[in-house]
Steps between C-alpha positions, in 0.01 A plus 500: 500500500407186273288507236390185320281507197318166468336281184574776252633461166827647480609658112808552367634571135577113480191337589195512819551265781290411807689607813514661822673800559699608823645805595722638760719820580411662124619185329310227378624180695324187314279463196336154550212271498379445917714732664444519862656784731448579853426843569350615133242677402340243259241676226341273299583618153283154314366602186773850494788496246844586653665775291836619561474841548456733234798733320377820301850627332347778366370804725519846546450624839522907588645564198562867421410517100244719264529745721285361828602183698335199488223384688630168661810567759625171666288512781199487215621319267629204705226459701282488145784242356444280832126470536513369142769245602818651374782461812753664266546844247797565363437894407687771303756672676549867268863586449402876380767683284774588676443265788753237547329120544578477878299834565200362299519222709510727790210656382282205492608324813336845682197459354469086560679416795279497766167544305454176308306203528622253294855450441707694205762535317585763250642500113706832432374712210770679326441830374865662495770265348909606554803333571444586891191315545632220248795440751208512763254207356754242638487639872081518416489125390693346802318692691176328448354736208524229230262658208438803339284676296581722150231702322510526117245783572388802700729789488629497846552134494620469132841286422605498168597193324906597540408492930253199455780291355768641718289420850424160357919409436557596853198317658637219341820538689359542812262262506148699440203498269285760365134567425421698253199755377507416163314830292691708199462846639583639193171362365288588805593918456434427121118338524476741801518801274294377235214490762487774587518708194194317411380651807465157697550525852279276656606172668395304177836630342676349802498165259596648188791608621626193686425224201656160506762620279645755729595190754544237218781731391672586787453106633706412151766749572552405842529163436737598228741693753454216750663259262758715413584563882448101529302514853128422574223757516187489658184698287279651759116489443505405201161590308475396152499228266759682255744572805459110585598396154790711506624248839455205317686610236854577772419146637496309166835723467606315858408823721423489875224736519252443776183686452173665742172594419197643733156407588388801294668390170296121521200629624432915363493565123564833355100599505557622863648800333202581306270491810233811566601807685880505638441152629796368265726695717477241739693215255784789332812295583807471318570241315067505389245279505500323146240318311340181588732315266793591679365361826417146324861520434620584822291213634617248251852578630417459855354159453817407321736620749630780268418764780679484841335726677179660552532876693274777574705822420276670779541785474148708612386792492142674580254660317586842569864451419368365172343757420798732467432381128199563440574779236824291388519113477866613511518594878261205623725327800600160348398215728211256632488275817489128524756388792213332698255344176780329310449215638177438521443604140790267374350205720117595356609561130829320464443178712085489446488625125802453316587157656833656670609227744567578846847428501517749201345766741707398772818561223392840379346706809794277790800272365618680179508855643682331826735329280542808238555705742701339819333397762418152426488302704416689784200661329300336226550138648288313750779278640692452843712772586298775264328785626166398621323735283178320373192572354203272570315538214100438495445356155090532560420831631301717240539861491519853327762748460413881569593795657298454794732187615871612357793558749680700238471889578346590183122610440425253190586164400598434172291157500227602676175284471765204437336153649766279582563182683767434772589635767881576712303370846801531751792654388850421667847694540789340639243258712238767616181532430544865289160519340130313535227512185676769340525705842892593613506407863902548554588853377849628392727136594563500140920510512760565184640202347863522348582262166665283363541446131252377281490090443427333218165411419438247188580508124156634289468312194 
């Protein structure tokens, strides 16, 4: 069946453009001003922006951790990435210790395959690092599974800095990149126990123990290894000023480091942890919300093109599984949504109030994360022979986030109360109509999406 969008504006990293858009058999055929085609389905898009589809390369989907699961699976948590406009996640398949990569793999495939909808991909988290699996990363890479994750924190994830530089010589050799969770552990335990023998274990000492430091730190000794093992690193959600300056410092050294932040890090400030009751629960994620000084930062960075990408790190839970810590900030479940409001909030802060342009937002939430990641040009690209995944995006429509009208299967949103502007109107996967006014209307199509390696992307200043 053909689909042709007409009289919208079409957006892509480079520049906006007026032009028709036709497509055919999953594919988009023609990107052009007065296409006519016999047989389409014409919608009138005048007055829409044409997005490529939306990439979010950082989720967590039924992932087993703190002791309870979380509360997205892939047949939530895609349909909550879609109606938001986001045709592609690229989520966190688990290697547990002991596993080797191609059972984590394994693992992950059961749970999406069949259930998603919106396409994905998945990095590979290492947990358990030996000469086996490093003999096994090549097989991984040509395989499809071209990133992967290390933690510099959490005990069941932790790789020391011996591992870290050892995973980041071989990915060099075979061809893949790494995001990293840059925290000093070490530091964490340390502020952790002081805490608590003052007796503080309410959600306010969340903060205390999570300063800008305890990233800043580990960011600096990353970057340090990186050079060392002379390949690029990507820092994943990247939260703080300190951290940031620690970046520019590897890239006046000639680093590649390519960098993400979240919605929550530009918009939240660290007073969500001092909020009444146990309602600070709701923002105790890992790295923390910092101060408001971090966030002008992180914005001045964006607008310069010092950021790449802008992710969600969804990784939800409810209110009852937060409240496992009530009696112990310690055992709160680390995580918040925002798969289907990232977006929206970037377009109604980011493109409305800090003067981000659209081809900026186009870069950070669509091209950079297709390029970084391989699987441009199929995905992050309106142009002949890409996937036809497109969002028409309704720069006009007023609205208001809440609980009330979130996909996500959690019972709270974390900007609830929000009024934003903008709207993903129709949302399309592979040239189908997938999801209407924030409403999925094709369940569980979403297929995986093997990758290439990562392209270049520009020189930073």
């Amino acid at each position: 069946m053909k689909t042709l969008l007409k009289g919208g504006t079409v957006v892509s990293g480079s520049g906006l453009i007026q032009a028709d858009v036709l497509m055919d058999e999953g594919k988009i055929q023609a990107v052009e001003a007065g296409i006519q085609a016999e047989e389409a389905e014409v919608i009138d898009v005048t007055g829409k922006l044409l997005f490529p589809g939306f990439i979010d390369a950082h989720t967590h989907f039924d992932l087993h951790v703190a002791g309870t699961v979380t509360a997205d699976n892939y047949e939530t948590g895609t349909k909550a990435a879609l109606s938001g406009g986001t045709t592609m996640i690229i989520d966190f398949a688990t290697q547990y210790q002991g596993e080797t990569l191609e059972k984590a793999l394994e693992n992950w495939h059961k749970k999406s395959d069949g259930n998603a909808s919106c396409d994905y991909g998945f990095h590979l988290a290492i947990s358990d690092w030996n000469p086996s699996i490093s003999k096994e990363l090549e097989e991984i890479v040509e395989g499809g599974v071209t990133s992967f994750k290390l933690y510099m924190t959490y005990d069941e994830m932790y790789l020391n800095d011996k591992k870290i530089y050892q995973v980041l010589k071989r990915l060099k050799e075979v061809g893949g990149i790494a995001g990293i969770h840059c925290e000093n552990m070490g530091l964490i335990e340390a502020l952790k126990e002081e805490e608590k023998a003052k007796g503080n274990l309410s959600v306010n000492a969340h903060k205390k123990t999570r300063p800008a430091a305890v990233e800043a730190e580990a960011i600096g000794r990353l970057l340090k290894i990186a050079g060392l093992a002379d390949t690029p690193v990507i820092i994943v959600h990247l939260s703080s000023g300190e951290g940031y300056q620690e970046v520019k410092y590897a890239r006046e050294r000639g680093q590649e480091v390519y960098l993400e932040t979240c919605p929550q890090y530009l918009l939240l400030d660290e007073s969500v942890y001092d909020l009444p009751g146990f309602e600070g629960s709701k923002y105790v994620i890992s790295p923390t919300i910092k101060k408001k000084k971090d966030s002008i930062r992180l914005w001045n960075a964006l607008l310069k093109n010092h950021i790449q990408t802008i992710a969600t790190d969804h990784c939800s839970f409810t209110t009852s599984q937060k409240a496992a810590g009530k009696d112990d900030f310690t055992k709160i479940p680390n995580g918040m949504p925002g798969v289907e409001s990232r977006p929206v909030l970037i377009y109604s802060f980011g493109v409305l109030e800090h003067n981000l342009k659209l081809e900026q937002m186009c870069r950070l939430l669509s091209e950079n994360p297709a390029k970084l990641y391989g699987v441009y040009p199929q995905k992050g690209a309106i142009a002949p022979g890409s996937d036809g995944d497109i969002v028409v995006w309704n720069p006009d429509v007023q609205w208001t986030l809440s609980v009330e009208n979130q996909v996500a299967n959690v019972d709270y949103c974390p900007f609830e109360g929000t009024s934003v502007k903008g709207k993903a109107e129709l949302v399309f996967l592979k040239g189908r109509l997938a999801a209407k006014d924030g409403q999925v209307v094709l369940e569980k199509t979403g297929s995986y999406v093997p990758r290439k390696r990562r392209m270049e992307l520009y020189q930073w200043d």
